[in-house]
N, C-alpha and C positions, 0 to 999 in steps of 0.2 A: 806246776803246783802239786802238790803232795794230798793225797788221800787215801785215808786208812784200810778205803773199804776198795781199794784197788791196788794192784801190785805195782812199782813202778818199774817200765821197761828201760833199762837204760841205754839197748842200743836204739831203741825208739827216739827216745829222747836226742842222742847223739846225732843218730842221722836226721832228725828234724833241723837241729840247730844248724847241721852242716849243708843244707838243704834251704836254709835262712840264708846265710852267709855267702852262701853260692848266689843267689838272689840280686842280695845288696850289692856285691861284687859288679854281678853281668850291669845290673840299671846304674853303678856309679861310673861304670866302664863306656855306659852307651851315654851317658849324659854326660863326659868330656868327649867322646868322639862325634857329637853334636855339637859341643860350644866350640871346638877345634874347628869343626869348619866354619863355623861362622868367624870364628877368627881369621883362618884361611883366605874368605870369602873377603872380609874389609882390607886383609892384607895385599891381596892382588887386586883389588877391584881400583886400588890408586893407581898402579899400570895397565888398566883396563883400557881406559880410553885417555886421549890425551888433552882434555875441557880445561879448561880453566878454572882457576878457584873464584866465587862470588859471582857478582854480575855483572858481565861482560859487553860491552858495548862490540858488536859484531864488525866493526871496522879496523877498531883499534887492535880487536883482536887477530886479525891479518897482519898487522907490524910486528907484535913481540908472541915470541914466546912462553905458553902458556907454562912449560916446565922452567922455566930460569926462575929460581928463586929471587932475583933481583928484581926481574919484571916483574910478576907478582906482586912484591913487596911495594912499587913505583905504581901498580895499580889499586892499590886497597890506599895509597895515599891521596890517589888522585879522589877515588871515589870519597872518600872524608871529606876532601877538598871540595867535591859537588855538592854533597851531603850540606856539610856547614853552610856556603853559600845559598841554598836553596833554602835551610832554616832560618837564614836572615831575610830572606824575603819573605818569610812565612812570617815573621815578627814583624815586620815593616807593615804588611796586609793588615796583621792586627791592627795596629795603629789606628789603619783606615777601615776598622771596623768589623774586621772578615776576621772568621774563624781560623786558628793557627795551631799547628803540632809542637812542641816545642821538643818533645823526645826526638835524637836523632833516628830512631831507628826506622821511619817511614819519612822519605825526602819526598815531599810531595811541591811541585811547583803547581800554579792551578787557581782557579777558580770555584769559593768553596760556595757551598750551600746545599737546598733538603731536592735533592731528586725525586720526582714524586714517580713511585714503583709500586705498584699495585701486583701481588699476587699473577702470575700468567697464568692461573685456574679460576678465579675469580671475576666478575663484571664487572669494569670501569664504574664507577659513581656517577648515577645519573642515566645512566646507560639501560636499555634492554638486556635483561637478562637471561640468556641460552640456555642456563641449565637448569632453571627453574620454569619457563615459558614450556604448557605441556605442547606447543608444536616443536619442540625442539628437544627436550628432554628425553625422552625416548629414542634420539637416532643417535648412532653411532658416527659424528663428524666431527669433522678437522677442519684446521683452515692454513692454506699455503698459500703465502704470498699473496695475502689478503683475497682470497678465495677459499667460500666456504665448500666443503667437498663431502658429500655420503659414500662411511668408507665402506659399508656392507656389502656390495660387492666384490670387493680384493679381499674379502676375509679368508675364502677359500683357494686362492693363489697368491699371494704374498709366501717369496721362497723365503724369509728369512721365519716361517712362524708366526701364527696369530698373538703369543704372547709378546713379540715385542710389537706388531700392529698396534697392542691395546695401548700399548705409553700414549701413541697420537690422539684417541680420544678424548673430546671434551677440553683440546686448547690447540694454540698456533702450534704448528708438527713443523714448521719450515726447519730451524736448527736440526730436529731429531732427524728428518728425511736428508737436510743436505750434507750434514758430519757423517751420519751410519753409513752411505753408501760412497764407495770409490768411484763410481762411476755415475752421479749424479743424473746425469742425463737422462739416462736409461730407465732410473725410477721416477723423474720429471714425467717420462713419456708416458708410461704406464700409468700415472698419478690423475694427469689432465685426461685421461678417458674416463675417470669416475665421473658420477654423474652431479651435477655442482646445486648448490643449493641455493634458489632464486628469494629475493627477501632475507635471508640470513641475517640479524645484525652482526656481522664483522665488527665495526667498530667501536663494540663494547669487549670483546675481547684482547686482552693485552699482548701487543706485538713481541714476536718472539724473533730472535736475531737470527741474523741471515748470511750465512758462510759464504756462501759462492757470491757474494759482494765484498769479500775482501781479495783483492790483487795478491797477499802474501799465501793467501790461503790454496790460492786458485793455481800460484806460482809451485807452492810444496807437491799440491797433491798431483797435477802436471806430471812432473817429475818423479813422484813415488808410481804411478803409472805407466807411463813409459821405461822407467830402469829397472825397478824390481817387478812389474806386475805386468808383464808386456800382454800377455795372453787373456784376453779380454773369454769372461762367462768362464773361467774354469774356476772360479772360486779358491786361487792358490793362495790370497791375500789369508784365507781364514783356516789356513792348514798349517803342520809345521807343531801342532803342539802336544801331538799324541804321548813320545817319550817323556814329553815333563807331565804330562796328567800318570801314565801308569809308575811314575817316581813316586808321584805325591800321592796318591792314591796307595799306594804298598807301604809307603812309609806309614802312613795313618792306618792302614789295617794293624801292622805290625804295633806299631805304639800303641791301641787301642787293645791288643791281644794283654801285651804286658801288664795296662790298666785293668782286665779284668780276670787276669790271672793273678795280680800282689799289685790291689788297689792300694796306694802310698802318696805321698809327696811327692818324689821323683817319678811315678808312673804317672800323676796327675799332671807333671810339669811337662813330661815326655809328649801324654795325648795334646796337652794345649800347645805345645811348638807346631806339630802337626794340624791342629786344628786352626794356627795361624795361615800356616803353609797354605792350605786349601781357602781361607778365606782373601790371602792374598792373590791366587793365582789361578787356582780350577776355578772356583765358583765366580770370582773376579770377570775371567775373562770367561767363561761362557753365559754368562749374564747380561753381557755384553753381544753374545751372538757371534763370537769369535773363536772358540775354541776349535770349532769344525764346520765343515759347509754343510751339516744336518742340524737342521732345527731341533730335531727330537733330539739328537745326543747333547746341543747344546743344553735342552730345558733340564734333562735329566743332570748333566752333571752342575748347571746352575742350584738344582733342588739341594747339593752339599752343602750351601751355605745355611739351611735349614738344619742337617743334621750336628753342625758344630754351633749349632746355638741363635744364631741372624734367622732370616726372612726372606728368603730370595724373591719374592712380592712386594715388599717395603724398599728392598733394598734398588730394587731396579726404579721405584719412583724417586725415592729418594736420590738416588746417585747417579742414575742419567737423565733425569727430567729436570732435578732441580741442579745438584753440584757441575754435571759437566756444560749443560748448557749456558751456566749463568755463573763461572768458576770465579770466587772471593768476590762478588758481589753481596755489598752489605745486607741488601732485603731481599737476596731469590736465592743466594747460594744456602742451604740447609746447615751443611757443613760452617760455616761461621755463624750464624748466629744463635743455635741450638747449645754449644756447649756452655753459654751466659748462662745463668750468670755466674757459675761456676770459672770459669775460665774465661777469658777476655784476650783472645784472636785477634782482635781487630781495633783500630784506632779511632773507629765509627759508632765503635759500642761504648754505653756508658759505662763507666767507672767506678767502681765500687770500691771503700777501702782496702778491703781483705783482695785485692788483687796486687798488692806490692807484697805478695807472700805467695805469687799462683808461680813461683819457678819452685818454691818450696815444696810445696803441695801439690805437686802434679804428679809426682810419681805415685801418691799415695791416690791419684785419681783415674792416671788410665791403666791400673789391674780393674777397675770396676767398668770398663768398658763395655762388657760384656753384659755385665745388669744393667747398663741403661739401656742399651739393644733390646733387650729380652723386656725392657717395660714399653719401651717407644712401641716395637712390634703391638703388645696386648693394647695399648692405647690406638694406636694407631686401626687395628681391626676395627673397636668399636666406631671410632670416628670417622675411619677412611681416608682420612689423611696424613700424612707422615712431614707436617708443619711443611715442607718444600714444597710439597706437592699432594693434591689431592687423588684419590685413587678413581679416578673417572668412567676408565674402561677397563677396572678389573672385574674379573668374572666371580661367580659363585664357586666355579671348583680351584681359582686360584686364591679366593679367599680363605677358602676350605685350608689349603696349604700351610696357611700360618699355623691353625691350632695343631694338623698332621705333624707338621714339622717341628712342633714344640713337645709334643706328646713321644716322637722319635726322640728327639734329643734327649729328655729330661730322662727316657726307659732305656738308653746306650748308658747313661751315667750314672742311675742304679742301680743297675744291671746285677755288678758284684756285690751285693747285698745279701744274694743268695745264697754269698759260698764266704761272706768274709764280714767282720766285725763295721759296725754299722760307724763307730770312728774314724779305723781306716780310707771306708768309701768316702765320707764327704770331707778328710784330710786331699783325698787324691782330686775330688771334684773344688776343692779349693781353690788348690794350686793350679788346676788344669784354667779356672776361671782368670787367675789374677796372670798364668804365665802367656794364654791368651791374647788377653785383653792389652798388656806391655806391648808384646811384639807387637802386634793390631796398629796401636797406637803410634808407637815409635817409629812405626819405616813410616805410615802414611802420612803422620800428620805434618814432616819435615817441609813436602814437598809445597805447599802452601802457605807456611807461616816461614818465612825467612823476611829480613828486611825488603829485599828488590822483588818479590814476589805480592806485597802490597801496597794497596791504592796507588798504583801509576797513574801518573796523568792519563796514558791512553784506555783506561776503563772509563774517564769521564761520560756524563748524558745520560740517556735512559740506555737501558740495555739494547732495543733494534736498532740504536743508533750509531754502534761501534763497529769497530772493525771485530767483529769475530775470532779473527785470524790472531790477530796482532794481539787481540786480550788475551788470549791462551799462552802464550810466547810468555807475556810479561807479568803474568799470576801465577805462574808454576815455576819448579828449580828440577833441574836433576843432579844426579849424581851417581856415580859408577858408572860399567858396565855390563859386557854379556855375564856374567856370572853375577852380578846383582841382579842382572835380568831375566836370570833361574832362579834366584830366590824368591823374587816378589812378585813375579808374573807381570813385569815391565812396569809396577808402580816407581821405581827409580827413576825411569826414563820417563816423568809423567810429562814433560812438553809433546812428547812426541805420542804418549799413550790420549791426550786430552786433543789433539786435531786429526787421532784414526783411531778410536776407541772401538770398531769394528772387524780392526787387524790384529790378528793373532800376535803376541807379545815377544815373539820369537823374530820377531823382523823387526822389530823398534830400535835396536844396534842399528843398523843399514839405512834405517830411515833418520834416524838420529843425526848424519853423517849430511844428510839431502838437508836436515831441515837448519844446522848451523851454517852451512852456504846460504841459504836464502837468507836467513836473518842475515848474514853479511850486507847482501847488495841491498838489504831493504834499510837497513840501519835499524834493525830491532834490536834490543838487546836480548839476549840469551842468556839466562845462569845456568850453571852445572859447575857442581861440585867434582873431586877426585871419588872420595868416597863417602860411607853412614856416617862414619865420626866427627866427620869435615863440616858436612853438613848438620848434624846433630847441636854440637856445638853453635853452631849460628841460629839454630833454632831456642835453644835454651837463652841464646841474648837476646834474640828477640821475645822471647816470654817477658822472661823478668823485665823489657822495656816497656813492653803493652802494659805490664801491672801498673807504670807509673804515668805513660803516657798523655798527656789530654787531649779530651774527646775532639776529634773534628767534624767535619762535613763532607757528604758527597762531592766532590769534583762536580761541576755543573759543564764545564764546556769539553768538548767532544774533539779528541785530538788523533791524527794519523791515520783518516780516510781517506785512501783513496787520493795517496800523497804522486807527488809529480812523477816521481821515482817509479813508482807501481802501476801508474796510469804509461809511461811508457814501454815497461816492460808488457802490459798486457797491448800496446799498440802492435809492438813489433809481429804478437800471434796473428794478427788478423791483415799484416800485409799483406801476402798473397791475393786475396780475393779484392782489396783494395788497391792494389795495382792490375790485378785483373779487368776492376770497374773503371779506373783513372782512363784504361790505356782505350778503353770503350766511347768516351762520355767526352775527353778529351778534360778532364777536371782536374783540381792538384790532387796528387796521391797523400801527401800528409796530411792534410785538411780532410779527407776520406778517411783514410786511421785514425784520426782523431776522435771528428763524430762516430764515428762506429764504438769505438773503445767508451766515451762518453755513455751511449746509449747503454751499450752491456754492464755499467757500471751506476746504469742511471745519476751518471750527474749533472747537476746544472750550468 
């Protein structure tokens, strides 16, 4: 701009402009050599692995071939064909009075009605209540396998770190204790030396499910122990992820340089891909306690998810207390019922008109991903609860965290304030918000809302009363792999991240492999997609089907415990010492594997 009372330089000016242009150049050069790989990335991730398209019944899936485009074709007809038939029975039940889906896109066979599911933080009704009772209030307990336990003792030896101890306080830990550890046992043994608490009411707290009572579960993990993890106490399970943290990690330095050297639109869009990256992957998985076999490196690179915006104290209640242990459960999963009434996941939620317009409007809702984080977080402080789960045995300096790590975030992103026009900066924190919040949304939210990923018959009952195993299997899809399993920190391959959520994400390919075998012999079905788009696609019909759908019922009756099939295979483990005792006693030896296998399985 021109002033009289100054001379104007015009090589100034030249080399400024060529000094712009140079700029725009390098960021529009970096922001296709970004969307290149992700094209890249969906491009090969179809011959990544070789899954099948939709949801695969694991036997059928040994007859044909998943690559024949004809097969395929013969099974998306078959599954219609299930589908259809299972909505006439769902019409027929109407008749006789029972609640009915009439949208195809959730085949539910079953028996409907209201499961009564009380909060697993909360006191049963009627009940004594623990967290109000001042003889109980003040301790730090758990209860496992209906035993109540004082954890203050293992505060100071617990190898995995006091902060993920704290998730156990103040409800049933069985899930969290028996999913987090590969070697179950080991922390069983360690567990039952705590010292137990006499008079406790137990049975006002609401039972929490119980992994090592599923046969499928017990089959995988077996298996994922003996072929990839043979060497017992070296902690190889939680290694393995060093070059993908110092990628992600450089990459976010660097997009973050360019943000606060030519805060823009394209620097804003640049740091939010990165700040996707980290929240799907660093902070994902060492939040989880997986990134490394150091607790302290975990907490520390966990704390990333604070500097890009999240909570990594909300998020760990939220996301492994409530989502993974109680995965698309209508009243414990957080994840389903929080995005209502906005959005409608679920065939169990009510309905609201403006939901036959939610495929419309969804793009225009998860760029804002990020601002309901950022209010859930500040709600969540004041309450202590983060609606899934309440914050039981979080501490003062982890609470402290939330405001630290908002006060970081929010002074990274005004940062360029200093040196640049106050439009630019919150153009760049705009985009960095809504390009965020997309990616965010887009990879995770697939892996849960597809048709065959909800309400199977085998989530029916209360939640301690299913199979564990078997509901992870048939609530999740994947899709890709090893290189979708470097972009998202193995949220693609979520069946296999949601039954070792304590394994570094770098093994989930290899595990991946173990766990569609099992679902073969067990007759689970398994989905997995080729690639994002494949899957994408089937999420977006499933949206727009939820907005029309009518509301159902909980599934009432409890399906695929501890089936004949699973009750043999875990027979066969305990032959040895069953023939050992037959060959003793002079007794039948299958009648000995049986009762034992019975017992271990507690059934009647």
């Amino acid at each position: 701009r021109y002033n009289s009372n100054y001379k104007l330089d015009v090589k100034v000016a030249l080399y400024s402009c060529s000094l712009l242009d140079m700029y725009y150049i390098v960021c529009k050069s970096f922001l296709i050599l970004i969307w290149s790989l992700f094209f890249f990335f969906f491009l090969t991730s179809s011959f990544s692995l070789t899954h099948s398209v939709g949801n695969i019944n694991a036997s059928s899936a040994r007859e044909s071939s998943p690559s024949s485009s004809s097969s395929s074709s013969k099974r998306r007809k078959q599954t219609r064909g299930v589908i259809a038939k299972s909505i006439t029975q769902q019409q027929q039940q109407q008749k006789r009075g029972r609640a009915s889906l009439k949208n195809a896109a959730v085949a539910i066979p079953g028996v409907f009605g209201k499961v009564e599911a009380p909060r697993p933080d909360v006191a049963i009704p009627g009940k004594e209540d623990p967290w109000t009772d001042p003889k109980w209030k003040e301790k730090r307990w758990t209860i496992y396998r209906d035993v109540a336990y004082d954890l203050d003792p293992f505060f100071e030896k617990h190898p995995g770190g006091n902060w993920l101890l704290n998730l156990a306080i103040g409800r049933d830990s069985t899930a969290l204790l028996e999913s987090y550890h590969l070697r179950p046992e080991v922390a069983v043994a360690r567990f039952r030396m705590l010292p137990v608490l006499k008079d406790f009411p137990v049975e006002a707290v609401p039972k929490s499910p119980r992994p090592n009572d599923s046969p499928l579960y017990n089959s995988i993990r077996t298996r994922v122990r003996t072929e990839l993890f043979p060497e017992e106490g070296k902690n190889k399970h939680r290694q393995g992820g060093d070059f993908a943290t110092c990628v992600i990690l450089g990459f976010a330095v660097f997009a973050y340089s360019i943000y606060y050297a030519f805060p823009s639109l394209l620097a804003g869009a640049l740091l939010g891909l990165s700040g996707a990256w980290i929240g799907l992957t660093v902070q994902h998985c060492a939040n989880h306690g997986a990134m490394s076999p150091s607790p302290v490196v975990n907490n520390l690179l966990g704390l990333t998810d604070d500097l890009i915006g999240g909570s990594s104290l909300m998020w760990r209640y939220h996301h492994q207390v409530s989502h993974h242990i109680h995965c698309n459960d209508n009243a414990l999963d957080q994840d389903v019922f929080t995005a209502m009434p906005l959005l409608r996941f679920d065939a169990r939620r009510e309905r609201k008109w403006f939901h036959k317009f939610q495929h419309l409007y969804l793009f225009l809702a998860f760029p804002l991903l990020q601002v309901a984080f950022q209010v859930g977080d500040i709600v969540g402080l004041f309450t202590k609860d983060t609606e899934g789960a309440k914050l039981h045995g979080a501490t003062a300096l982890e609470l402290s965290t939330v405001v630290i790590g908002k006060i970081a975030h929010f002074g990274l992103l005004l940062a360029p304030l200093a040196n640049h026009a106050t439009s630019a900066v919150l153009a760049g924190i705009a985009s960095f918000v809504a390009v965020q919040g997309m990616v965010l949304a887009c990879t995770f939210a697939v892996s849960h809302n597809v048709a065959e990923a909800k309400v199977p018959e085998d989530t029916g009952g209360e939640a301690w009363e299913r199979d564990w195993g078997v509901q992870q299997l048939v609530t999740s899809a994947d899709w890709g792999g090893r290189i979708g399993n470097f972009f998202t920190g193995g949220l693609n391959l979520q069946v296999e991240h949601h039954l070792f959520p304590a394994i570094c994400f770098v093994h989930y390919p290899a595990i991946a492999k173990i766990v569609r075998e099992e679902a073969a012999k067990f007759g689970v079905n398994y989905a997995s997609y080729r690639t994002l788009p494949g899957i994408f696609i089937q999420f977006m019909k499933f949206v727009k089907d939820m907005g029309t759908a009518d509301q159902i019922g909980d599934i009432t009756t409890v399906r695929h415990r501890n089936n004949e099939l699973a009750l043999q295979v875990d027979i066969a483990k305990t032959s040895m010492n069953s023939q050992a005792n037959a060959a003793a006693d002079g007794v039948d030896s299958w009648s000995i594997q049986r009762n034992l296998a019975r017992r271990m399985f507690n059934l009647q």
